[in-house]
C-alpha positions as CSV (number, residue, x, y, z in Angstrom):
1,X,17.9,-3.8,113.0
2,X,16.4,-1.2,110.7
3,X,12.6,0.5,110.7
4,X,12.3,0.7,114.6
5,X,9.3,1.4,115.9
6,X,8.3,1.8,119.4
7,X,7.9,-1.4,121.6
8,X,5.7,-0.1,124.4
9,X,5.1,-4.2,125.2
10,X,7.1,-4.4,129.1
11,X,5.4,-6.5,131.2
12,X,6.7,-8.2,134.8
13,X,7.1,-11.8,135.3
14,X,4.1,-13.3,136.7
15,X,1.2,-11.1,134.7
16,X,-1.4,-12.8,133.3
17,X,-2.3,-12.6,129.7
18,X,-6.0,-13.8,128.7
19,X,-7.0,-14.3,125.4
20,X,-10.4,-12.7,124.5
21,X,-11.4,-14.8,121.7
22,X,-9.8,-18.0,122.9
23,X,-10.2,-17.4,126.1
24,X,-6.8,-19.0,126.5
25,X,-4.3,-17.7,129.8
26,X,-0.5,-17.5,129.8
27,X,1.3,-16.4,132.6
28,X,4.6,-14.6,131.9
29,X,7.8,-16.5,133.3
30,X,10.6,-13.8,132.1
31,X,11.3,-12.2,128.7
32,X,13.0,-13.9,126.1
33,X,14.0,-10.9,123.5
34,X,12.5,-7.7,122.6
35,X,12.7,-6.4,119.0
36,X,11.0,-2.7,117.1
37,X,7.3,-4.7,116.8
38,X,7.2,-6.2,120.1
39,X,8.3,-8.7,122.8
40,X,8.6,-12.7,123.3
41,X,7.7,-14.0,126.7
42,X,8.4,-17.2,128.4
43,X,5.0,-18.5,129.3
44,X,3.3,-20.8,131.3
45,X,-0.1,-22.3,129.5
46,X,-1.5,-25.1,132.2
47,X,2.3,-27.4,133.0
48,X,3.7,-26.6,129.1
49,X,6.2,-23.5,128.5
50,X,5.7,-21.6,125.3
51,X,6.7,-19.1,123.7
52,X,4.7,-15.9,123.2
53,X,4.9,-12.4,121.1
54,X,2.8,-9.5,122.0
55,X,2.7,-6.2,120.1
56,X,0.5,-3.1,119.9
57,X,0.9,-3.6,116.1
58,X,-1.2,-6.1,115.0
59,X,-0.8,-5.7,111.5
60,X,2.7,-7.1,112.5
61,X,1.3,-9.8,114.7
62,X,-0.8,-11.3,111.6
63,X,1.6,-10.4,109.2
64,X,4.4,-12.9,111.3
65,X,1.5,-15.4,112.4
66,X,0.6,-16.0,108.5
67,X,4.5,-16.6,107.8
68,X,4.2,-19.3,111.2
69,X,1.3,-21.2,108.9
70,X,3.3,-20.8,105.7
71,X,6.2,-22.8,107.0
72,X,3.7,-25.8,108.9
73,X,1.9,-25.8,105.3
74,X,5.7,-26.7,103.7
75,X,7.6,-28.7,106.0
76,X,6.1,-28.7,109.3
77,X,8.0,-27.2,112.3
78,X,11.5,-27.8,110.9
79,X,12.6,-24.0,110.1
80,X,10.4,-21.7,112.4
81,X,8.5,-22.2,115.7
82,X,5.1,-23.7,115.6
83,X,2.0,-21.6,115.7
84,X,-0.3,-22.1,118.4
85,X,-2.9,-19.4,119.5
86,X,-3.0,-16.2,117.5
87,X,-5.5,-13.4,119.9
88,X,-5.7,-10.3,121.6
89,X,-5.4,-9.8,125.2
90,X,-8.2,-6.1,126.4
91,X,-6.3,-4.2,129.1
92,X,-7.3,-0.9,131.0
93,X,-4.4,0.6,128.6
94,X,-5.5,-0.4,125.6
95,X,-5.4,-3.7,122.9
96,X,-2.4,-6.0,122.6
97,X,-2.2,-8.7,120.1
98,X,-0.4,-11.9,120.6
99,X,0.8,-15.0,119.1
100,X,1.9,-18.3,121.0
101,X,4.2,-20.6,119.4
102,X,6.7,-23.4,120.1
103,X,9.5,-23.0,122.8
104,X,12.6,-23.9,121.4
105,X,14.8,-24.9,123.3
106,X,18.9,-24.9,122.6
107,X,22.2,-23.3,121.9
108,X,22.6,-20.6,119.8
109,X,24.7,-21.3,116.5
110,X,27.4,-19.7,118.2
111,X,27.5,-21.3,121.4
112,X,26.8,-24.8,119.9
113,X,29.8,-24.6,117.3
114,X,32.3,-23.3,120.1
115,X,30.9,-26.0,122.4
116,X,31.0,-28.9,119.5
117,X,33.6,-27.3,117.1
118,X,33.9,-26.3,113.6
119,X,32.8,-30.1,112.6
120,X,29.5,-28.8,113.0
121,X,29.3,-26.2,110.1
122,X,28.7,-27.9,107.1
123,X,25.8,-30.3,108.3
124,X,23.7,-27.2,110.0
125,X,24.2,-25.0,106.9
126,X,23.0,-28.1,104.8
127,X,20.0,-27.9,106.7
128,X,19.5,-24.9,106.7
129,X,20.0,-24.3,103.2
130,X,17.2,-27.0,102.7
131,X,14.5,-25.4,104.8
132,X,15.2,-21.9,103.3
133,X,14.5,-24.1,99.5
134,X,11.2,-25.1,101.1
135,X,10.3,-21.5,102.4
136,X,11.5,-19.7,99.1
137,X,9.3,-22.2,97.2
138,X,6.2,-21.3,99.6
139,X,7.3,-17.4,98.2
140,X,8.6,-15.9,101.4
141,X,12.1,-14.9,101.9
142,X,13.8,-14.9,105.5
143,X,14.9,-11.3,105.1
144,X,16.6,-10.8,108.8
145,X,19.2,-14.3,108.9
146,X,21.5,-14.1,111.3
147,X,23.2,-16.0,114.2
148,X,20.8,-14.1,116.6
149,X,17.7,-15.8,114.9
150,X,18.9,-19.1,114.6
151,X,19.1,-22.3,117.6
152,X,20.4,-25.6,117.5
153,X,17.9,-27.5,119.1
154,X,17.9,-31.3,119.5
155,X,18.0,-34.4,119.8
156,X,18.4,-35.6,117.0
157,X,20.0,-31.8,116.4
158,X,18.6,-29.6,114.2
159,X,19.3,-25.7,112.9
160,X,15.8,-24.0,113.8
161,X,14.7,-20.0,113.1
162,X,13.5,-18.3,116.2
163,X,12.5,-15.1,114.9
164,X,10.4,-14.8,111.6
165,X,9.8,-10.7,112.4
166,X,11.5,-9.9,108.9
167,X,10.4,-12.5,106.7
168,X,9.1,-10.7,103.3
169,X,7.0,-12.0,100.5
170,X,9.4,-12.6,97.8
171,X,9.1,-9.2,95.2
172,X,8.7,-6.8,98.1
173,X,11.4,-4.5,100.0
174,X,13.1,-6.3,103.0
175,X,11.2,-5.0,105.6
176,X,13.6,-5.7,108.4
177,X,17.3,-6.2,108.7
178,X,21.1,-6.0,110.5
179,X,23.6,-4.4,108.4
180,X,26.2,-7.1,109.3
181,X,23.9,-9.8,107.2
182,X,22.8,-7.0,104.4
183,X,23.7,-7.2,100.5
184,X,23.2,-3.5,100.6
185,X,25.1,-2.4,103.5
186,X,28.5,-4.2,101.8
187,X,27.2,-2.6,98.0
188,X,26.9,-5.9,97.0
189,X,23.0,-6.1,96.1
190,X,19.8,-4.5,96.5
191,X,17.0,-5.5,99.2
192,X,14.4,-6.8,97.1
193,X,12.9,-9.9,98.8
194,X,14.5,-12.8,96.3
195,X,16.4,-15.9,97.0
196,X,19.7,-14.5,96.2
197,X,19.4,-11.8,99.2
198,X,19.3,-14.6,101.9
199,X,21.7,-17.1,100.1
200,X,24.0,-13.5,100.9
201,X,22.9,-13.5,105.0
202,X,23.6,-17.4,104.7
203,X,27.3,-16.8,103.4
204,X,27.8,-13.9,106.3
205,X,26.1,-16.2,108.9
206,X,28.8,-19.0,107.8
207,X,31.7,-16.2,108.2
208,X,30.5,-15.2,111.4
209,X,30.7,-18.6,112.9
210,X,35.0,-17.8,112.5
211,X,33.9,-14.0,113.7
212,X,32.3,-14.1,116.7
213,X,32.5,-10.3,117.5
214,X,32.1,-9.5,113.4
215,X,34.2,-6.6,112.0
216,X,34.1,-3.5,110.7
217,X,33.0,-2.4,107.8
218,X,35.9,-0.9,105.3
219,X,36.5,-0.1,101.8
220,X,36.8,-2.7,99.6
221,X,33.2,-5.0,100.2
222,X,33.6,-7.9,98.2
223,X,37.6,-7.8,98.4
224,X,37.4,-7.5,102.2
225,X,35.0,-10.6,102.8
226,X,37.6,-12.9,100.7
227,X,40.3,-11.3,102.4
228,X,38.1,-12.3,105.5
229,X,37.9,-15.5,104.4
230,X,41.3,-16.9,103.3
231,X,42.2,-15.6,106.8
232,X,40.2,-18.5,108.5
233,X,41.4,-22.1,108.3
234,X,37.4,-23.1,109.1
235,X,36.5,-20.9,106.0
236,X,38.9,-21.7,103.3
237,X,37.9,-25.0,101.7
238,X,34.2,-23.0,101.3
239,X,35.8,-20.2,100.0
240,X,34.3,-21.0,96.2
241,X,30.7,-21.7,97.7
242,X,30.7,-18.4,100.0
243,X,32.3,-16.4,97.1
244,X,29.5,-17.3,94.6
245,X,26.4,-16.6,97.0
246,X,28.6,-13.2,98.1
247,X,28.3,-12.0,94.3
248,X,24.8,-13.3,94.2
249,X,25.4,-16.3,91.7
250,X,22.8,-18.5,93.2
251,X,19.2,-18.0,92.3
252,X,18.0,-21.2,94.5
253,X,19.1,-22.4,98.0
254,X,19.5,-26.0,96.2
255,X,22.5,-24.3,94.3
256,X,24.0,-23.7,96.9
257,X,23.4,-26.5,98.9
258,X,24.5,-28.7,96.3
259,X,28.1,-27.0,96.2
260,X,28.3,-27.1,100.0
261,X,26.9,-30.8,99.8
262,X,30.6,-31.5,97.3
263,X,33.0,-29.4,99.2
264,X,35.8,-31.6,100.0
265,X,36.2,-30.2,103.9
266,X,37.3,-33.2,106.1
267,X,35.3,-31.6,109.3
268,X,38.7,-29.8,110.5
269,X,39.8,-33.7,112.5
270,X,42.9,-33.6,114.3
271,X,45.7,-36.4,114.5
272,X,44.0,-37.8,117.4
273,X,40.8,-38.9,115.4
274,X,40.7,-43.0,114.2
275,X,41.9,-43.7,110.9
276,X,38.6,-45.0,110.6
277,X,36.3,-42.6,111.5
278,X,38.1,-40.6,108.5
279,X,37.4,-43.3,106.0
280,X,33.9,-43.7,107.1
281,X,33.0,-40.3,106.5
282,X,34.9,-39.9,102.9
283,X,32.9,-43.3,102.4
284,X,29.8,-41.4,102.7
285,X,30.7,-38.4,100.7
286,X,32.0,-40.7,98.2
287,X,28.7,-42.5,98.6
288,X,26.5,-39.9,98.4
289,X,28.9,-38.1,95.3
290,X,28.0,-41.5,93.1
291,X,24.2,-41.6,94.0
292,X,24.1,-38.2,92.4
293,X,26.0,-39.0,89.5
294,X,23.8,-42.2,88.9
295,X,20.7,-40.0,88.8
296,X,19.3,-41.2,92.3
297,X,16.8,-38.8,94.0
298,X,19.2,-36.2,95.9
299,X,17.2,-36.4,98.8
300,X,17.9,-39.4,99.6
301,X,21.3,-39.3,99.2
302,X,22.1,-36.3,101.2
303,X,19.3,-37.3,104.0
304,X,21.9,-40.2,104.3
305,X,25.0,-38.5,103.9
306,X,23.6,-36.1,106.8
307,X,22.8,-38.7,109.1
308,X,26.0,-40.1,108.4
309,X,27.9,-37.1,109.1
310,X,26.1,-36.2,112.3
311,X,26.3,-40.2,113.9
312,X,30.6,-39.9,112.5
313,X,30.6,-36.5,114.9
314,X,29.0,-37.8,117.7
315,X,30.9,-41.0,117.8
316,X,34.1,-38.5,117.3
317,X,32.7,-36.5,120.4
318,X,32.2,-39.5,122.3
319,X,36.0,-40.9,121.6
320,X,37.6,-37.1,122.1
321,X,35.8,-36.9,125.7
322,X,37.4,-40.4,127.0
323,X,40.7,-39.9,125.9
């Protein structure tokens, strides 16, 4: 994480946190994650848990509760939390100022994938790659994407951002990001807020998901993220989608998501999955692939081909776990 600042926000389970122009209390349960402009609490508001950020910054605070209102404005609560109290909390020490939003709760990307398997990568990144369209067209750009920042929530399951701290309007410097996820930090692109720069993070996120522990940096960039690649067997058959956001060849999310939509990936099935399960989903590929062709509105087709895929992995999950 780059541009630290200093977090002075530590507070003990069981403080209470009063709004002064709400007049709204939250009562701290345990801390969730602690980042350069402040920490997120699990609270308790009356019986609901939320989630709350407090920071003696409260340019920051406004700054991140705007981009919360941007994404309900586009899409509702699909990609980030939603926003639900925005105040400041008067203490002996001085001012605080807060934001409440949405729990989420789920798996990490990580811990999902090695719980349900590689299956799983294609139909998150789709959606993904879909709500990053929607937030690009409302002129913010993510900034900070990475695995850390992202949960699988559900059901029906769901990709969902958890941390908007470095989301930029688009045309401005990133203000916040991890070198693993950077453009610049492999020479491969500068850190002006566009499109392109988190199509880049989406590409690293995807190689990370064969990488859980990431790798080091060496000479080469470009060279040594193919090489990266072709090493994985979950990678390969993306390779030409990965490559092309990597060299910054996609200008809009829907690019790419429309080459991921056509890879030909069979969802990594072993020998002990039904010849029919197999068919079904190349049936809805194949589907979706003609409704395309014919000119049919894309969101249909790949809202069906997404369902599809998703009910094909569950009933997969289902038939792996009794046999």
């Amino acid at each position: 994480m780059m541009h630290p600042s200093k977090n002075q926000c530590n507070f003990k389970p069981g403080t209470v946190i009063e709004g002064k122009w709400h007049g709204h209390r939250y009562v701290l349960l345990k801390e969730l994650g602690k980042g350069a402009n402040g920490t997120v609490y699990l609270v308790k508001r009356g019986n609901f848990n939320v989630a709350l950020k407090i920071s003696t910054n409260s340019m920051s605070v406004t700054s991140e509760a705007n981009v919360l209102k941007s994404f309900a404005k586009v899409q509702g609560p699909f990609l980030g939390p939603s926003l639900l109290d925005v105040d400041d909390w008067i203490t002996k020490d001085g001012r605080y100022s807060f934001y409440v939003m949405e729990y989420i709760k789920g798996s990490g990307l990580q811990e999902f994938l090695g719980a349900k398997g590689k299956d799983w990568i294609q139909p998150l990144f789709l959606q993904l790659l879909h709500d990053l369209g929607e937030l690009h067209r409302n002129g913010w750009i993510f900034g900070d994407l990475k695995p850390e920042n992202l949960i699988v929530a559900g059901p029906p399951t769901r990709i969902r951002c958890i941390d908007v701290g470095g989301t930029t309007i688009e045309g401005r410097s990133i203000k916040e990001f991890t070198e693993f996820f950077d453009r610049g930090y492999w020479g491969l692109g500068s850190r002006k807020a566009e499109p392109s720069y988190d199509l880049f993070a989406v590409a690293m996120v995807m190689i990370s998901t064969s990488y859980p522990g990431r790798f080091q940096k060496q000479e080469g960039g470009l060279t040594q993220l193919l090489g990266a690649i072709s090493t994985k067997e979950a990678l390969r058959d993306y390779k030409p989608v990965l490559t092309k956001a990597l060299q910054g060849k996609y200008t809009a999310a829907i690019e790419m998501r429309n080459d991921l939509l056509s890879c030909t990936k069979q969802f990594g099935f072993s020998e002990k999955t039904p010849h029919r399960t197999r068919m079904a989903l190349r049936q809805a590929v194949h589907q979706t692939q003609l409704a395309r062709a014919r000119g049919k509105k894309a969101g249909i087709g790949e809202t069906f081909y997404i369902v599809s895929v998703m009910a094909i992995l569950y009933i997969v999950y289902i038939v792996m776990s009794v046999t």
